[in-house]
C-alpha positions in Angstrom: 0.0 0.0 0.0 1.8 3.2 -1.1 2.1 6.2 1.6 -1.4 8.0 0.4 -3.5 5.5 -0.5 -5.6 3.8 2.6 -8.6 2.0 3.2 -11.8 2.9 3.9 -11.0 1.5 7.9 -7.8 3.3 7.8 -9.7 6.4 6.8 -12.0 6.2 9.2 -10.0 5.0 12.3 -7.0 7.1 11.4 -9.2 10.6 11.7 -10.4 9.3 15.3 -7.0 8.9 16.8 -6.3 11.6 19.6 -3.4 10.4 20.9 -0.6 7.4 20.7 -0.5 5.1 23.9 2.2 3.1 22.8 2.8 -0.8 22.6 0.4 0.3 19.3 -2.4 1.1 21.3 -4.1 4.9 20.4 -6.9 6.8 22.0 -9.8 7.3 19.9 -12.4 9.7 19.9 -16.3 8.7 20.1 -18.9 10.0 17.8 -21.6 8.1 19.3 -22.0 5.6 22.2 -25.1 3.9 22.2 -26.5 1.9 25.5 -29.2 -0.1 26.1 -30.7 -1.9 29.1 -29.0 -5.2 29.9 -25.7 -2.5 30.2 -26.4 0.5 30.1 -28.3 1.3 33.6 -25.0 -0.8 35.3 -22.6 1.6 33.7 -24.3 4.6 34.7 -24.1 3.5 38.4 -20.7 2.5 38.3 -20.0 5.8 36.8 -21.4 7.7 39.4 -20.0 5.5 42.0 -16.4 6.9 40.7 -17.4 10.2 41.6 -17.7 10.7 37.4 -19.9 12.3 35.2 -21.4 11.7 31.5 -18.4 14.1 29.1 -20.4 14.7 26.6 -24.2 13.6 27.1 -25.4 14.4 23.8 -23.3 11.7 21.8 -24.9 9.4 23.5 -28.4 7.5 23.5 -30.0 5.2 25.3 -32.5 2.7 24.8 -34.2 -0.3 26.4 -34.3 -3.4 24.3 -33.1 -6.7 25.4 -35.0 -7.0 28.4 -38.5 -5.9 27.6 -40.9 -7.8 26.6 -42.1 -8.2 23.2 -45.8 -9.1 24.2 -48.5 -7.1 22.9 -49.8 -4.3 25.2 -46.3 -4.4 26.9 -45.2 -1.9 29.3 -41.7 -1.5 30.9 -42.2 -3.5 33.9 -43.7 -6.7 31.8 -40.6 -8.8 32.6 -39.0 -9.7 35.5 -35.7 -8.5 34.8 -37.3 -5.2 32.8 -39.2 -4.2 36.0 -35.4 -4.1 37.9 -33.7 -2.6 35.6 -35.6 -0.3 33.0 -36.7 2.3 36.1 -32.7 2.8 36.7 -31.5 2.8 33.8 -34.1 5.3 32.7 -33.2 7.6 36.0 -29.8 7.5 35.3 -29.4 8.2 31.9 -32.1 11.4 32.0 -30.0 12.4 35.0 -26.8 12.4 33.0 -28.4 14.2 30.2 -28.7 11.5 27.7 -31.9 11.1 26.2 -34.0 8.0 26.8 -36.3 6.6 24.5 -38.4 5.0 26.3 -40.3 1.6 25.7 -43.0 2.5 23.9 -41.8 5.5 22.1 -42.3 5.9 18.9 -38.7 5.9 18.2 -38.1 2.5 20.4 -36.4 -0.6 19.2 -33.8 -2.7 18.9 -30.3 -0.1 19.5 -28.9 -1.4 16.1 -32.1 -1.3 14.4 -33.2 2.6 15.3 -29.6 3.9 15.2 -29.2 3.6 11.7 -33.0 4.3 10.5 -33.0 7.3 12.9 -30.2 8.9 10.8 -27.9 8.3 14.3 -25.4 6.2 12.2 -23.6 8.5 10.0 -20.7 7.5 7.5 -17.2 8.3 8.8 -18.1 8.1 12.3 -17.0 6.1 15.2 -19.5 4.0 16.9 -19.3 2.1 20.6 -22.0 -0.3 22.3 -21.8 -2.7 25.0 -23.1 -5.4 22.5 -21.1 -7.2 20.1 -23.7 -6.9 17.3 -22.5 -3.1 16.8 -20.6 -4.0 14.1 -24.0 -3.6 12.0 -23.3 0.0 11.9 -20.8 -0.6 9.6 -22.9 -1.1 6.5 -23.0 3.2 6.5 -19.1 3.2 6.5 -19.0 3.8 10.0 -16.1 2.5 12.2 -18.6 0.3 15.0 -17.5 -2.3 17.6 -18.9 -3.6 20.6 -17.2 -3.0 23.6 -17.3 -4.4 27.4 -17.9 -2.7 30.6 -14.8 -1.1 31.3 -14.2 0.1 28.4 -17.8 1.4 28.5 -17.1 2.9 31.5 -14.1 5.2 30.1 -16.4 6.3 27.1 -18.9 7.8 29.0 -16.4 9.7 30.8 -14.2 10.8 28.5 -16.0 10.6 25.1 -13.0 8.7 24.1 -11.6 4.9 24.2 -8.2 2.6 24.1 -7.7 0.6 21.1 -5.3 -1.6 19.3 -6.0 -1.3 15.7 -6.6 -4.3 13.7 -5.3 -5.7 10.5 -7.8 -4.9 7.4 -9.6 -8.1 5.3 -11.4 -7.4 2.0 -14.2 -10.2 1.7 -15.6 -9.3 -2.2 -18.9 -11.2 -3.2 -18.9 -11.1 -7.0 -22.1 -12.2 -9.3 -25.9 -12.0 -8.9 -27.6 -14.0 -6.1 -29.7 -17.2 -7.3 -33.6 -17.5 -6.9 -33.6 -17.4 -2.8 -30.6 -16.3 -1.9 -30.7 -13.3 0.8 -28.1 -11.0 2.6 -28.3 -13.5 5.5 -27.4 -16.6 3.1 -24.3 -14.5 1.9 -23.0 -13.9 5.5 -23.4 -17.5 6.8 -21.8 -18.7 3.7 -19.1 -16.7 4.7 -19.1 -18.0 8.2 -18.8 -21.5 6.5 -15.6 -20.4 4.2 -13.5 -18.8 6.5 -14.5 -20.5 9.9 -15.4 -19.0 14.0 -12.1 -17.3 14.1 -11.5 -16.7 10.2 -11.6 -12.9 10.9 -10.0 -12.7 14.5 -7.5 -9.6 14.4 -9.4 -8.2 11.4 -11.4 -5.2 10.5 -13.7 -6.3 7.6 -14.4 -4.6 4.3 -17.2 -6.0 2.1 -17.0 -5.4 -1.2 -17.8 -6.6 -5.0 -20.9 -6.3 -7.2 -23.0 -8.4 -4.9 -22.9 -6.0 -2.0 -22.8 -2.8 -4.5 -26.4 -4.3 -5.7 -27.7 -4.9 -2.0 -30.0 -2.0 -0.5 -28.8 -0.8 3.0 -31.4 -3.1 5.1 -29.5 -6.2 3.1 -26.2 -4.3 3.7 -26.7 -4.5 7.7 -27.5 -8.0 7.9 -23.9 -9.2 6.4 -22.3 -6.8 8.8 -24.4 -7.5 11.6 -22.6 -10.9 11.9 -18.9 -9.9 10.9 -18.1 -10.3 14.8 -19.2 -14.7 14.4 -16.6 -15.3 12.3 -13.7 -13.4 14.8 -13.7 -10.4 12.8 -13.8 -6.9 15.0 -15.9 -5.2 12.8 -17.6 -5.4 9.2 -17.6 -1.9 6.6 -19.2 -1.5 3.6 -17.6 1.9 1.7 -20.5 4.7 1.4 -22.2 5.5 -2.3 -25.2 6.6 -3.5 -27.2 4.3 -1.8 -26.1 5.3 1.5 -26.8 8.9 0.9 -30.8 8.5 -0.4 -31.3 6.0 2.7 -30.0 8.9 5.6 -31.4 12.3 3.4 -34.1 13.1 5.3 -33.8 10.9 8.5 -34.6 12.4 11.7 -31.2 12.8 13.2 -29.3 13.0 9.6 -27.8 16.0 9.0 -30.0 18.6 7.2 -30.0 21.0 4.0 -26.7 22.7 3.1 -24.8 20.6 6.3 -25.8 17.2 4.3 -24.2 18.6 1.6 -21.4 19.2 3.3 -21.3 16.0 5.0 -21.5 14.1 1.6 -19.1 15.5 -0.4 -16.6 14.0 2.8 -18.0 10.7 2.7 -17.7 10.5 -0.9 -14.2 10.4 -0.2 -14.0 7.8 2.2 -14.1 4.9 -0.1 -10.8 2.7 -0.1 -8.8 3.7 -2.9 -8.1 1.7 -5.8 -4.1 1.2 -4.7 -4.9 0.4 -1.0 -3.7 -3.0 0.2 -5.2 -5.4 2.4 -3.7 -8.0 4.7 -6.0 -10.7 3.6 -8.5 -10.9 0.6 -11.5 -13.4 0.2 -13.3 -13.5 -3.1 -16.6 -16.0 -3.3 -18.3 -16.0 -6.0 -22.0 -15.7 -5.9 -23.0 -18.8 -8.3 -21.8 -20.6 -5.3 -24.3 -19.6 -2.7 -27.5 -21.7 -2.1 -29.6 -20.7 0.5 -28.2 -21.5 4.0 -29.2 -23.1 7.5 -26.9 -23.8 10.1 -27.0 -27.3 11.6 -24.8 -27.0 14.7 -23.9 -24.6 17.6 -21.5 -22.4 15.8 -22.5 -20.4 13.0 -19.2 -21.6 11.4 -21.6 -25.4 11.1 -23.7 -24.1 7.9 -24.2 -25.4 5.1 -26.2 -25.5 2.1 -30.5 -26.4 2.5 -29.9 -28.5 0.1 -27.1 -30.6 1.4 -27.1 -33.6 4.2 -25.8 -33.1 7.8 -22.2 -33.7 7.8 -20.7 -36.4 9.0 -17.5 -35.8 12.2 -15.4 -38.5 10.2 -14.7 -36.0 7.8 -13.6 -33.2 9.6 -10.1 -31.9 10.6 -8.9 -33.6 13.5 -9.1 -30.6 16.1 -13.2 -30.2 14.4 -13.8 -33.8 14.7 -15.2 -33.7 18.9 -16.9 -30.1 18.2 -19.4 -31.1 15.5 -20.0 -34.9 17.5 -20.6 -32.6 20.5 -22.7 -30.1 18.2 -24.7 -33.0 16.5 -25.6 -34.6 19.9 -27.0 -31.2 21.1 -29.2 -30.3 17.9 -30.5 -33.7 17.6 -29.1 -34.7 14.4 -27.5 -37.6 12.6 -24.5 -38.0 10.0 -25.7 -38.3 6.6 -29.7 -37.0 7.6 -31.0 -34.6 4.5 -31.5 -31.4 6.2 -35.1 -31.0 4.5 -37.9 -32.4 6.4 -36.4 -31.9 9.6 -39.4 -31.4 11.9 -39.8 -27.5 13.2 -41.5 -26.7 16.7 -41.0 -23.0 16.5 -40.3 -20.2 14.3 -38.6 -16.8 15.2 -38.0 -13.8 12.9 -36.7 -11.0 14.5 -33.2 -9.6 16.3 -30.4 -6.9 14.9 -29.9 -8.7 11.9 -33.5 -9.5 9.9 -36.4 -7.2 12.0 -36.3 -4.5 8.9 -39.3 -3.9 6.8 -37.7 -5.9 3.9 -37.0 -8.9 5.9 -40.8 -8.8 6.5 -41.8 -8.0 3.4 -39.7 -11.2 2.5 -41.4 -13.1 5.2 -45.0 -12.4 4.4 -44.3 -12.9 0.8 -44.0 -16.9 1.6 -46.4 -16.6 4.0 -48.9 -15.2 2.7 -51.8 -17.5 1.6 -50.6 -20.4 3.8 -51.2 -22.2 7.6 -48.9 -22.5 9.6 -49.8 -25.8 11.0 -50.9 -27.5 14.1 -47.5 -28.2 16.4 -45.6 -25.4 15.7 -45.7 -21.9 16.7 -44.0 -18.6 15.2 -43.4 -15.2 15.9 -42.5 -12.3 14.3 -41.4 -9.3 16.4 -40.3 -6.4 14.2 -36.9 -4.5 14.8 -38.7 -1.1 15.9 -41.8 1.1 16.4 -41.0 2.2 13.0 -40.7 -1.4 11.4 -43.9 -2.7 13.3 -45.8 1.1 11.8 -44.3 0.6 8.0 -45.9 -3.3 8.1 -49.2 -2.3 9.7 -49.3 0.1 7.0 -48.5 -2.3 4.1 -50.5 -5.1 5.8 -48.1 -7.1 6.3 -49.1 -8.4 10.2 -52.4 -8.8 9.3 -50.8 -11.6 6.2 -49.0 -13.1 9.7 -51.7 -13.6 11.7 -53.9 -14.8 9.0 -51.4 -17.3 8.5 -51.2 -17.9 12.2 -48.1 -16.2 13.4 -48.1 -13.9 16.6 -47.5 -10.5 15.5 -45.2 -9.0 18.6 -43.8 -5.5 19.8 -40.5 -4.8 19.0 -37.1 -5.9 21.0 -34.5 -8.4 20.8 -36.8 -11.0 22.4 -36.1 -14.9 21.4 -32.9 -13.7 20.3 -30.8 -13.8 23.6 -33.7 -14.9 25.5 -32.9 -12.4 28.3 -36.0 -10.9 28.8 -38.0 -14.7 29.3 -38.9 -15.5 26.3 -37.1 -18.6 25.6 -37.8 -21.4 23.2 -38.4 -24.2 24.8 -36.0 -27.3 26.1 -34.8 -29.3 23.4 -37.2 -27.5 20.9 -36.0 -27.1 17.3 -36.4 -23.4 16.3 -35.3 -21.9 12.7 -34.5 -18.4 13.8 -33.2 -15.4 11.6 -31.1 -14.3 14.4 -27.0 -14.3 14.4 -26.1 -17.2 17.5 -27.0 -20.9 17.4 -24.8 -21.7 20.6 -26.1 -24.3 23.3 -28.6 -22.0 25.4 -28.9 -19.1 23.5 -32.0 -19.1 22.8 -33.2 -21.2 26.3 -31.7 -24.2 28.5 -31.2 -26.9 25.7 -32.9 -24.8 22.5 -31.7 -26.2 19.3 -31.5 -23.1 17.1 -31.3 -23.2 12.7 -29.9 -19.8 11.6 -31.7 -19.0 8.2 -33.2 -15.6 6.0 -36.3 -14.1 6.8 -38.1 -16.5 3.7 -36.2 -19.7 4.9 -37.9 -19.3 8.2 -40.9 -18.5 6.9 -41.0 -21.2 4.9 -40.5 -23.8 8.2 -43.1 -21.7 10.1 -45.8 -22.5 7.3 -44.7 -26.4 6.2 -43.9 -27.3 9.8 -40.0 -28.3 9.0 -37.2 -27.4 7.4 -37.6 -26.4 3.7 -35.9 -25.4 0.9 -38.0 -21.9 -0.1 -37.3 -22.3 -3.8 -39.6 -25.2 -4.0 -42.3 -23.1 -2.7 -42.6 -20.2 -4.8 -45.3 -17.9 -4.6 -48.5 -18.8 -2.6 -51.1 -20.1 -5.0 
């Protein structure tokens, strides 16, 4: 890479550094630190505890999410753990200055859903969260990592934060996606390539025709999961896309400042010289539609395809996938298709936008879901759940028997109760499949929004090419 030519991460990162630390650590500034309620209400306390104070209130926002419940009619103190610690969390925060939006605002949802539709994730800024799904705010160009409580801790009060910086990968998807294939089929096919720790040390560029030709909603769902495969972050370089999605956005800027603001981002694509440590190039043509069959979302593979068998892994694979096979209740050599489904979930930070629904209620629509298995959609935001109202797309759900929810991370982490039940088989469009992470003994399927719609109305696993349409 010659002296002047950089990446887009280099761009970004290298405008944030404040200071060297040495040992190749730097101090960073902050453009926007986003907290929610699982975190957020905890780090407030132990701030004040110090003695400290919130530096600069206004770069931050707060917002309960993964502990409320997604029940219709809900109310802050519907869960447990959302009665203990939504009160505090919303005490502290409007006591530090940072504004709250509160449950049922009509700007609540899921922190990495309403940041970037709330024109809070801009291009060329810096983003924290004490949530390790924050690397979906990367799909704008933005610099966005999750962060843990210390670290946390320092960012509310100093606006700033301590950083190694990492090495840069380029991962280019090149072609036109096949009938069925979705953002979320790219990313896991990823996942499968490169492996659980295939990006560990990296910052992740996505790149090639594919992504130019995805909208932004597609866009954050492949960088949503850059952090399962090791990576510390996933970017996708701004263009004209990005601008017509925040133009006009509450918190976007405005008028002659938008201007302004996009004649900078236009530079911050990586230059056509820039080097990369590492480059991965899959070619579309390749790319079935996905479903994970393990507790790693590095154990995917083609619908189409049979669970594999441990005899043909690597050696130091060979006891995780017998380990991971015994948990999901799956054999060697078993097609995939036809696989019995007890529950559906679409939802969480990666496929709760109005297109993922739109995608969902197109397979839906017209069809039962049947007797022994239940499904739920709970849309990403107020803002989601409005938009589908409007387009009638929960009234398609319920006709087709699905529970039309409020918005929140719900089955997702299963921190605010609602958990799938013990050894229950859910297809789920969220981003984990590990043991528990969506209940004591869940066995989780990570799929697209159409996939899982597809289970919910067929009552197993199915390939959503051979449905088509509803007649």
């Amino acid at each position: 890479m010659s002296e002047q030519a950089k990446t887009l991460f280099d761009k970004v990162w290298d405008a944030h550094v404040v200071a060297e630390m040495g040992h190749g650590y730097q101090l960073l500034h902050v453009d926007r630190n986003l907290l929610h309620d699982l975190s957020g209400g905890k780090a407030l306390a132990d701030l004040e505890r110090r003695g400290l104070s919130v530096h600069t209130p206004a770069l931050n926002i707060a917002v309960p999410d993964h502990a409320v419940s997604s029940a219709p009619g809900r109310h802050a103190a519907s869960t447990e753990i959302s009665a203990r610690l939504a009160p505090v969390f919303k005490q502290r925060a409007e006591a530090a200055g940072i504004r709250y939006i509160d449950v049922n605002d009509p700007e609540q949802g899921i922190v990495h859903v309403i940041g970037p539709e709330l024109g809070l994730t801009l291009p060329g800024t810096l983003i924290c969260c004490g949530d390790s799904h924050t690397s979906t705010h990367g799909a704008l160009g933005a610099v966005a990592f999750g962060i843990g409580s210390t670290e946390l801790l320092h960012v509310l009060a100093t606006q700033t934060i301590v950083q190694k910086k990492p090495q840069r990968m380029r991962v280019t998807f090149e072609g036109q996606a096949g009938a069925g294939v979705a953002p979320k089929d790219m990313i896991l096919y990823l996942m499968g390539a490169i492996g659980a720790a295939g990006g560990d040390g990296y910052a992740l560029e996505y790149a090639g025709s594919a992504v130019r030709a995805l909208d932004i909603e597609g866009r954050l769902t492949i960088c949503n999961m850059s952090i399962e495969c090791g990576a510390k972050m996933g970017m996708i370089a701004p263009d004209a896309v990005t601008y017509d999605y925040l133009e006009g956005r509450a918190h976007a800027p405005k008028g002659d400042v938008f201007e302004t603001a996009r004649e900078y981002w236009e530079a911050l694509p990586t230059d056509p010289d820039a080097e990369f440590d590492r480059e991965v190039t899959l070619d579309m043509a390749d790319i079935a539609p996905q479903i994970t069959w393990g507790t790693s979302p590095e154990h995917v593979t083609s619908i189409s395809d049979q669970v594999p068998d441990p005899a043909q892994a690597t050696p130091e694979k060979r006891e995780d996938w017998a380990r991971a096979l015994d948990y999901i209740g799956l054999t060697p050599g078993q097609p995939l298709e036809d696989v019995a489904v007890d529950h559906v979930f679409i939802g969480s930070c990666t496929n709760s936008r109005i297109s993922d629904l739109r995608a969902a209620a197109a397979i839906a629509d017209g069809r039962k879901v049947p007797e022994g298995t239940s499904a739920w959609v709970v849309p990403g935001s107020q803002a989601v759940k409005r938009q589908a109202e409007a387009e009638g797309l929960d009234a398609i759900f319920r006709k087709a028997g699905f529970e039309w929810r409020e918005p929140g991370c719900s089955q997702c982490v299963a921190a605010n109760g609602e958990v799938v039940a013990p050894g229950a088989r859910c297809v789920s469009t969220t981003n984990r499949n590990f043991v528990g992470r969506q209940g004591p003994r869940a066995r989780t399927h990570l799929v697209s929004p159409a996939m899982a719609a597809a289970a919910a109305v067929t009552g197993k696993i199915t390939d959503v090419r051979k449905l088509g349409r509803a007649q």
